[in-house]
Backbone atoms as SQL, in Angstrom:
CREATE TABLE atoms (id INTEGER PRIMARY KEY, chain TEXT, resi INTEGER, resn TEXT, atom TEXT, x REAL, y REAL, z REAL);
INSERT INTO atoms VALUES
  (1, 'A', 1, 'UNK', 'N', 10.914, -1.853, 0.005),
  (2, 'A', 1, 'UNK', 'CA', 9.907, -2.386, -0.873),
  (3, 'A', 1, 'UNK', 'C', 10.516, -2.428, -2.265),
  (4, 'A', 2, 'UNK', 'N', 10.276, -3.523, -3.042),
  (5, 'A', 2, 'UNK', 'CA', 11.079, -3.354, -4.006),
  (6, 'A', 2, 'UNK', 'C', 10.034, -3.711, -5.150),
  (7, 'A', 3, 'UNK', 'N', 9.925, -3.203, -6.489),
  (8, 'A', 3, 'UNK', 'CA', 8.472, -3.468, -7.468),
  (9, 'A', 3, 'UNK', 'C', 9.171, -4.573, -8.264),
  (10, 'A', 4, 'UNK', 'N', 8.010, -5.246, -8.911),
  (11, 'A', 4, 'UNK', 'CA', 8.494, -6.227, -9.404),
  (12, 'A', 4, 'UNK', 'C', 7.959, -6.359, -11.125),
  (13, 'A', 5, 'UNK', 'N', 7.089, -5.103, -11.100),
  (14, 'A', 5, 'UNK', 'CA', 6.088, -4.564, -12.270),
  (15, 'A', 5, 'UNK', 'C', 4.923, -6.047, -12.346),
  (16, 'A', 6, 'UNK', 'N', 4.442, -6.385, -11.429),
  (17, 'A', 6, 'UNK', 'CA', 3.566, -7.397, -11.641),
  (18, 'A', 6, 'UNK', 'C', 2.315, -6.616, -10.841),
  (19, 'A', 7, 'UNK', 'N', 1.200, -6.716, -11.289),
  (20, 'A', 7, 'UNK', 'CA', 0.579, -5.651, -10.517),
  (21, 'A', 7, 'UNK', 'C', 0.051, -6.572, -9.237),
  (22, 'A', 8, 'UNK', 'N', 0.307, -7.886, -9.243),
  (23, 'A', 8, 'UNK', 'CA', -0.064, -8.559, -7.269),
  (24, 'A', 8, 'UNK', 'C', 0.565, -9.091, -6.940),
  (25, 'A', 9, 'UNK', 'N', 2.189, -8.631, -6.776),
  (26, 'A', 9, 'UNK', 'CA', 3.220, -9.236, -6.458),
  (27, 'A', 9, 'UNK', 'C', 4.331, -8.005, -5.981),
  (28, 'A', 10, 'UNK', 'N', 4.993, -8.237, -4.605),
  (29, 'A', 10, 'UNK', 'CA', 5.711, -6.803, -3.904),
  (30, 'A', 10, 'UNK', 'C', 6.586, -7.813, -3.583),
  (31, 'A', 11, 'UNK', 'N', 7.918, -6.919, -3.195),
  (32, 'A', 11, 'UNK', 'CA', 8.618, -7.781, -2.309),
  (33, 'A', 11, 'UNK', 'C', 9.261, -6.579, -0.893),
  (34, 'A', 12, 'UNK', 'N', 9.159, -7.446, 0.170),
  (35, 'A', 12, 'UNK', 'CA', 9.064, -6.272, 1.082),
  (36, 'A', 12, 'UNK', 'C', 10.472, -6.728, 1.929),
  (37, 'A', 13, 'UNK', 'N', 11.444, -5.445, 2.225),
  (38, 'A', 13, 'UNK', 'CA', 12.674, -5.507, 2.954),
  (39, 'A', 13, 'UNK', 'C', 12.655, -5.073, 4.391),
  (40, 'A', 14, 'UNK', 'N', 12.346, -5.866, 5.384),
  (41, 'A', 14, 'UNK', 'CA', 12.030, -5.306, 7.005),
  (42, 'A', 14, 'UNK', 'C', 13.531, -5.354, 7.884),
  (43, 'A', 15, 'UNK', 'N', 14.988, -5.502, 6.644),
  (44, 'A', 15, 'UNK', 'CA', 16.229, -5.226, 7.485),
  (45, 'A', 15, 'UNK', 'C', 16.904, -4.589, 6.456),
  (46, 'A', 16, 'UNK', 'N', 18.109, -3.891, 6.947),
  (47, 'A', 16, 'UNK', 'CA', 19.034, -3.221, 6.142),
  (48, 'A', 16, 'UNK', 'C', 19.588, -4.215, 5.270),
  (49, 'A', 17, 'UNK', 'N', 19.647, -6.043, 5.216),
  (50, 'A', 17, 'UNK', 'CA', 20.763, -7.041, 5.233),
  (51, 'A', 17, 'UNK', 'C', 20.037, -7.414, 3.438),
  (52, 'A', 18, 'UNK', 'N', 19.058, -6.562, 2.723),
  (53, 'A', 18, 'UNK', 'CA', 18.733, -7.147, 1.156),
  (54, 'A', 18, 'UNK', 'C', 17.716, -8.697, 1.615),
  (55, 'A', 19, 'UNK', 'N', 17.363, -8.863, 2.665),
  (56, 'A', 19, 'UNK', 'CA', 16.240, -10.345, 2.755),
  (57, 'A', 19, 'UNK', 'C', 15.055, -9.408, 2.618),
  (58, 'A', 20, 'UNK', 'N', 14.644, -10.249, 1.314),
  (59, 'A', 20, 'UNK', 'CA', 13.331, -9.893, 0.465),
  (60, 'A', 20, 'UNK', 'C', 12.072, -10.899, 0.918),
  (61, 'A', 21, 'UNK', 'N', 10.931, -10.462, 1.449),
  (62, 'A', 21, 'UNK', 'CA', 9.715, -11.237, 1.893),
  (63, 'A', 21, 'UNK', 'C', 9.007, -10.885, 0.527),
  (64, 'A', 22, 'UNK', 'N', 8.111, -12.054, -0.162),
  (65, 'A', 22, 'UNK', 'CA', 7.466, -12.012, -1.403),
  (66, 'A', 22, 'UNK', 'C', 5.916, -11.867, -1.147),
  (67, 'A', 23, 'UNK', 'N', 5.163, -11.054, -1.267),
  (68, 'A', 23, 'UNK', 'CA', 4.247, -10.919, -1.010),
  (69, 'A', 23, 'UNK', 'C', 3.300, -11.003, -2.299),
  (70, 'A', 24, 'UNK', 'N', 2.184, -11.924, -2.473),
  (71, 'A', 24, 'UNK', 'CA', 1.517, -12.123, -3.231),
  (72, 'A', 24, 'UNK', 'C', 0.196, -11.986, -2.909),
  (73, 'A', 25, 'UNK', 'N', -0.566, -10.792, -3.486),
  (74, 'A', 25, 'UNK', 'CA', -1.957, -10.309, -3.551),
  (75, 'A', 25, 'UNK', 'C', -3.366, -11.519, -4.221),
  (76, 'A', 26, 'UNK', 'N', -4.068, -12.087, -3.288),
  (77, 'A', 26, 'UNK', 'CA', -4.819, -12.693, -4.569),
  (78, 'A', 26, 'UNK', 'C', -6.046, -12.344, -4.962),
  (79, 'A', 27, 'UNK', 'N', -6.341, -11.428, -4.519),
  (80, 'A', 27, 'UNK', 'CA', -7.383, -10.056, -4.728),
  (81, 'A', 27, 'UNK', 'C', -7.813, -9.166, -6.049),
  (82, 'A', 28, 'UNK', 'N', -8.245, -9.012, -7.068),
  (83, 'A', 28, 'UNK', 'CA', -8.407, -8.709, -7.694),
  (84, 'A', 28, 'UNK', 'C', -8.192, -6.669, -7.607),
  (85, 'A', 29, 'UNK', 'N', -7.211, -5.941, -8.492),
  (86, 'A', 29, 'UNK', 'CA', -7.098, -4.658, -7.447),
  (87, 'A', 29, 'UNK', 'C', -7.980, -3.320, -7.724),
  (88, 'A', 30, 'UNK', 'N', -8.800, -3.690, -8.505),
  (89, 'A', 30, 'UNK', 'CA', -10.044, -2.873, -8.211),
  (90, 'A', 30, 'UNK', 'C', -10.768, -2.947, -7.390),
  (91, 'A', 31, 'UNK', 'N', -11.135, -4.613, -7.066),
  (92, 'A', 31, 'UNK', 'CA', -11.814, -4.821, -6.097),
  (93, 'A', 31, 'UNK', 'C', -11.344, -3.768, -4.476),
  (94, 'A', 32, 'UNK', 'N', -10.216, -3.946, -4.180),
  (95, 'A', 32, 'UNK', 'CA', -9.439, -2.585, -3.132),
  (96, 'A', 32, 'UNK', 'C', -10.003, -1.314, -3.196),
  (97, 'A', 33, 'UNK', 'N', -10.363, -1.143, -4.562),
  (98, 'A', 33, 'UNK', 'CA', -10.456, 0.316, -4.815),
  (99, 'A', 33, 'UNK', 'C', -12.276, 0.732, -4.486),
  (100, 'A', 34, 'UNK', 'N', -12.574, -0.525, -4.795),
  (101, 'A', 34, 'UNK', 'CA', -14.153, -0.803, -5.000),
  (102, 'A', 34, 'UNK', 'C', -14.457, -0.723, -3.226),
  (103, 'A', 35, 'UNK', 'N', -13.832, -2.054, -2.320),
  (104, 'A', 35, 'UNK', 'CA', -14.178, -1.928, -0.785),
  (105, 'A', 35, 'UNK', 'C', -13.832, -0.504, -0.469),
  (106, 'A', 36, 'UNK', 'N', -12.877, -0.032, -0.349),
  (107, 'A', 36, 'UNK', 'CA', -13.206, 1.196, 0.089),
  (108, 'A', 36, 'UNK', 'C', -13.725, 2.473, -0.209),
  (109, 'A', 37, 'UNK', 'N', -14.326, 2.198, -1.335),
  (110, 'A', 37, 'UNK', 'CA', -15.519, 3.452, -1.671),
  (111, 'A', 37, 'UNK', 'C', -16.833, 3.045, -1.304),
  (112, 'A', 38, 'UNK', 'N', -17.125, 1.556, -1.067),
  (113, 'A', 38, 'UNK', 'CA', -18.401, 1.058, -0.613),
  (114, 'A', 38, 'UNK', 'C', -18.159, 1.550, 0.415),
  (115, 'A', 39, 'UNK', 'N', -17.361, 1.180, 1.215),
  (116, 'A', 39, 'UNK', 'CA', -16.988, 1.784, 3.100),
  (117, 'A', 39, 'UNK', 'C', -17.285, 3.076, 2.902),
  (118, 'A', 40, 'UNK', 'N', -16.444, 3.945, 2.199),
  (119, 'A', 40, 'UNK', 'CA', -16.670, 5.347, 2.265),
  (120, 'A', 40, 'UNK', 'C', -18.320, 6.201, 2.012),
  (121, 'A', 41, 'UNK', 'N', -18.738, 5.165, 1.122),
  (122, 'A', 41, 'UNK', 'CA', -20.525, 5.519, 0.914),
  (123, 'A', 41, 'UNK', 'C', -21.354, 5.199, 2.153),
  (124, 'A', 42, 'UNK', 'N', -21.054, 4.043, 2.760),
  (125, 'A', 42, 'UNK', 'CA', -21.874, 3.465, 3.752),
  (126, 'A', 42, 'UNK', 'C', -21.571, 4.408, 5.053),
  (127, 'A', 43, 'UNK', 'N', -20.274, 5.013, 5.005),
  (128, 'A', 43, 'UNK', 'CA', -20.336, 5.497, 6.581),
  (129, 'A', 43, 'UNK', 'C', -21.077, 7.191, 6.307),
  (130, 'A', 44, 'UNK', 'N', -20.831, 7.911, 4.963),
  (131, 'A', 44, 'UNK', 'CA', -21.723, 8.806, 4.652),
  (132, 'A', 44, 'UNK', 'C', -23.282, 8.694, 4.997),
  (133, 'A', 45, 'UNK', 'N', -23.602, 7.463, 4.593),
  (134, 'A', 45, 'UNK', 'CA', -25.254, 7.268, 4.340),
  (135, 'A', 45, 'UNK', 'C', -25.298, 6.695, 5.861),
  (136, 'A', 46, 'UNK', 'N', -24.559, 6.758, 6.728),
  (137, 'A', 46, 'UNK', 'CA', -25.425, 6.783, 8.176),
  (138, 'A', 46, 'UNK', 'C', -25.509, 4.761, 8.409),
  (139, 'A', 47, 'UNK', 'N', -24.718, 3.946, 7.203),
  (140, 'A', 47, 'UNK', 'CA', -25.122, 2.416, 7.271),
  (141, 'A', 47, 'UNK', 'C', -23.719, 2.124, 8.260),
  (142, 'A', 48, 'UNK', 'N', -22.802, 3.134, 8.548),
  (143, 'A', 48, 'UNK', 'CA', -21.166, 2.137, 8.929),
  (144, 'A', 48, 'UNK', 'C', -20.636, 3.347, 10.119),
  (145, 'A', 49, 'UNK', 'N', -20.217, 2.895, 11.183),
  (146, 'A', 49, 'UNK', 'CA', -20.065, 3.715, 12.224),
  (147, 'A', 49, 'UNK', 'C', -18.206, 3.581, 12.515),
  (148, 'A', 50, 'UNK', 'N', -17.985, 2.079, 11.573),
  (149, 'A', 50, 'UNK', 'CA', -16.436, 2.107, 12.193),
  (150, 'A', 50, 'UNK', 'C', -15.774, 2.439, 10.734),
  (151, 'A', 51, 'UNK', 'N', -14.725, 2.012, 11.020),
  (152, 'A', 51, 'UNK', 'CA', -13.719, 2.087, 9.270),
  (153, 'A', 51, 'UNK', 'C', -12.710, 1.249, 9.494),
  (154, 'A', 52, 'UNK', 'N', -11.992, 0.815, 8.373),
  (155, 'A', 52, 'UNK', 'CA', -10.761, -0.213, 8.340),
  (156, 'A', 52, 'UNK', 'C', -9.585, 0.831, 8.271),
  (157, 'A', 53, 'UNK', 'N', -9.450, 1.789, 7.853),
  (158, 'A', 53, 'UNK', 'CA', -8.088, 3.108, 8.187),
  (159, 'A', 53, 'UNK', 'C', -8.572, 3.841, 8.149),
  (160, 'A', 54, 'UNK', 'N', -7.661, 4.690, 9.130),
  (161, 'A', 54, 'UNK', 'CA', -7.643, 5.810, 9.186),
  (162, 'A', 54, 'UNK', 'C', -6.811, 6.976, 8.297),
  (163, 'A', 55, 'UNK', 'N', -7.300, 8.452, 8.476),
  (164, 'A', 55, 'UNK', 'CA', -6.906, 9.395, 7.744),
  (165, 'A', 55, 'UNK', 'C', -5.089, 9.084, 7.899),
  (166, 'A', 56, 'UNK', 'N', -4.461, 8.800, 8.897),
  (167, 'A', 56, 'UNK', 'CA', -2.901, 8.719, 9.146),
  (168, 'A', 56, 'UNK', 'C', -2.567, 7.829, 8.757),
  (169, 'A', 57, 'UNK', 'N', -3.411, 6.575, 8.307),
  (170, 'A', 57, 'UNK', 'CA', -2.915, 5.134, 7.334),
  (171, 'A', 57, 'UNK', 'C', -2.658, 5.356, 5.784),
  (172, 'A', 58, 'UNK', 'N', -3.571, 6.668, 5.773),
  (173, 'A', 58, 'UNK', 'CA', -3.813, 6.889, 3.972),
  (174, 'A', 58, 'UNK', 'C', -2.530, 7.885, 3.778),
  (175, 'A', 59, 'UNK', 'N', -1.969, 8.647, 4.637),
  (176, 'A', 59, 'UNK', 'CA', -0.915, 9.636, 4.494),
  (177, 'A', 59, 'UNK', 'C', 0.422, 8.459, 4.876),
  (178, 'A', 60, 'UNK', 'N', 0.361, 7.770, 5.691),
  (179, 'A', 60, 'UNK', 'CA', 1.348, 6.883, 5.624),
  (180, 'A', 60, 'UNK', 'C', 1.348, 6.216, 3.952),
  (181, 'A', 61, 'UNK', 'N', 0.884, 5.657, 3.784),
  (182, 'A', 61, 'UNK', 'CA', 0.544, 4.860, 2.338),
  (183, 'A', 61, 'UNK', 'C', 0.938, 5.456, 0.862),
  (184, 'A', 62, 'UNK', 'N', 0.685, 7.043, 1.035),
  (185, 'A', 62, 'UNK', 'CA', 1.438, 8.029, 0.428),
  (186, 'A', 62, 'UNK', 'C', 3.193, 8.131, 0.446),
  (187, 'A', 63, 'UNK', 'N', 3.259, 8.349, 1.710),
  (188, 'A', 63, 'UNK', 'CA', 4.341, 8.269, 2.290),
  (189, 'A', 63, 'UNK', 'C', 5.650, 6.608, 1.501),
  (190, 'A', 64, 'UNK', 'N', 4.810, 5.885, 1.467),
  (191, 'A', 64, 'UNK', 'CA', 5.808, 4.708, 1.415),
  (192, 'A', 64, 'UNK', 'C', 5.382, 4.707, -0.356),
  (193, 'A', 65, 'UNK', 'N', 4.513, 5.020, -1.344),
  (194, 'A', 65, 'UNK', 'CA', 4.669, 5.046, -2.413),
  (195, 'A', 65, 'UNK', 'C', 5.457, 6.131, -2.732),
  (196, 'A', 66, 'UNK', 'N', 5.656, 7.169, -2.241),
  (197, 'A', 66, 'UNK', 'CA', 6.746, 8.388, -2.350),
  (198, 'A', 66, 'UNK', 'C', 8.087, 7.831, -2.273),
  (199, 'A', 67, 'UNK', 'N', 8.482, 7.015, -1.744),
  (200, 'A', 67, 'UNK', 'CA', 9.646, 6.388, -1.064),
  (201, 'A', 67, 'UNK', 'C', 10.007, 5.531, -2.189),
  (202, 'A', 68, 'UNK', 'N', 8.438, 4.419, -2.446),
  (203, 'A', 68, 'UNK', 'CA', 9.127, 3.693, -3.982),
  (204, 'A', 68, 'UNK', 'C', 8.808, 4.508, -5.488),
  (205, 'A', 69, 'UNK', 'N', 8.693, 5.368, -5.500),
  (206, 'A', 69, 'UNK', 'CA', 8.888, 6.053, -6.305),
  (207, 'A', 69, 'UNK', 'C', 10.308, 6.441, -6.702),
  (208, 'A', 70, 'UNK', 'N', 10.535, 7.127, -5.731),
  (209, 'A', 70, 'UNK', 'CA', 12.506, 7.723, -5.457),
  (210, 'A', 70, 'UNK', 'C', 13.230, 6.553, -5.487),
  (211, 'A', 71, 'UNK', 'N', 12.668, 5.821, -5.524),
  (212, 'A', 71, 'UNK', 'CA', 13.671, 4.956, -4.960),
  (213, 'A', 71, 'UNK', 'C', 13.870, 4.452, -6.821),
  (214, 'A', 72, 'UNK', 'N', 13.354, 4.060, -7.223),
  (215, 'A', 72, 'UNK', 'CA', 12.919, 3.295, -8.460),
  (216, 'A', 72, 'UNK', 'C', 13.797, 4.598, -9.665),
  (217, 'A', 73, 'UNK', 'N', 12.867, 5.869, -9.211),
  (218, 'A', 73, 'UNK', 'CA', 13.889, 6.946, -10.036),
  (219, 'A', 73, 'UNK', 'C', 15.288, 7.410, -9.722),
  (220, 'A', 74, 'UNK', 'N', 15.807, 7.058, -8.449),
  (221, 'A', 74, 'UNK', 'CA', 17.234, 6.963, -8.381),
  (222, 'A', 74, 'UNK', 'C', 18.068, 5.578, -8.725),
  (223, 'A', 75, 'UNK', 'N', 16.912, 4.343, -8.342),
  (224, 'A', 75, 'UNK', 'CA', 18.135, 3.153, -8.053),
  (225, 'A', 75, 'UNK', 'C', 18.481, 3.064, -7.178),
  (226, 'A', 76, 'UNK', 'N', 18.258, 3.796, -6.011),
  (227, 'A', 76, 'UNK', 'CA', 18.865, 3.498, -5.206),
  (228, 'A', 76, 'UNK', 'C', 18.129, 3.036, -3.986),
  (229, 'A', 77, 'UNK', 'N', 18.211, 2.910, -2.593),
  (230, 'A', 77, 'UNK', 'CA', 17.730, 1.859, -1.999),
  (231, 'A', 77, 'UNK', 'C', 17.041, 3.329, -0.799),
  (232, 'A', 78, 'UNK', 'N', 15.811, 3.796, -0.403),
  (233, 'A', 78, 'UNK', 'CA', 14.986, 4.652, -0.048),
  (234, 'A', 78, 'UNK', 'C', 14.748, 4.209, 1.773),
  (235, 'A', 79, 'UNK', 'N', 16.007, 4.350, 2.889),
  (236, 'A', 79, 'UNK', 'CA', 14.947, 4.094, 3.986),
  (237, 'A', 79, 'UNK', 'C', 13.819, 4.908, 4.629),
  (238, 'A', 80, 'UNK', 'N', 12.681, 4.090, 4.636),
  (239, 'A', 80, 'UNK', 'CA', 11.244, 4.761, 5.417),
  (240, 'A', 80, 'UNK', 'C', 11.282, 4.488, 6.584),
  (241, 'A', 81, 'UNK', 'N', 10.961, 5.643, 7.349),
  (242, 'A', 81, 'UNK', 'CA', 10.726, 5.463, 8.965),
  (243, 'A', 81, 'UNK', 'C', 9.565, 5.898, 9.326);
């Protein structure tokens, strides 16, 4: 994953070989922050029985901002498995 300091714009590396996929958000990113606290209220209040992730999506998600973190404070290139 590589940052690009644009806050809806990633570029994502799925081989060792540097081919960069550009990923562009067109979502507003509170709004993210906003759906899933509505989700999180609604399944409290008894209105939502399923969810869009799970507890092991949110520790993964950790996981790969940990990764571009190091990665960004070394320079150097971070593989996640």
């Amino acid at each position: 994953m590589q940052c690009l300091f644009s806050p809806d714009i990633v570029r994502v590396g799925r081989t060792p070989h540097q081919e960069w996929e550009t990923e562009t958000f067109v979502i507003e990113r509170n709004e993210m922050f906003l759906g899933v606290a509505r989700e999180f209220l609604e399944m409290l209040n008894g209105r939502r029985t399923s969810h869009t992730c799970t507890l092991a999506d949110g520790v993964t998600v950790l996981e790969v901002l940990d990764a571009c973190r190091e990665s960004h404070r070394s320079g150097c290139e971070v593989v996640f498995q």
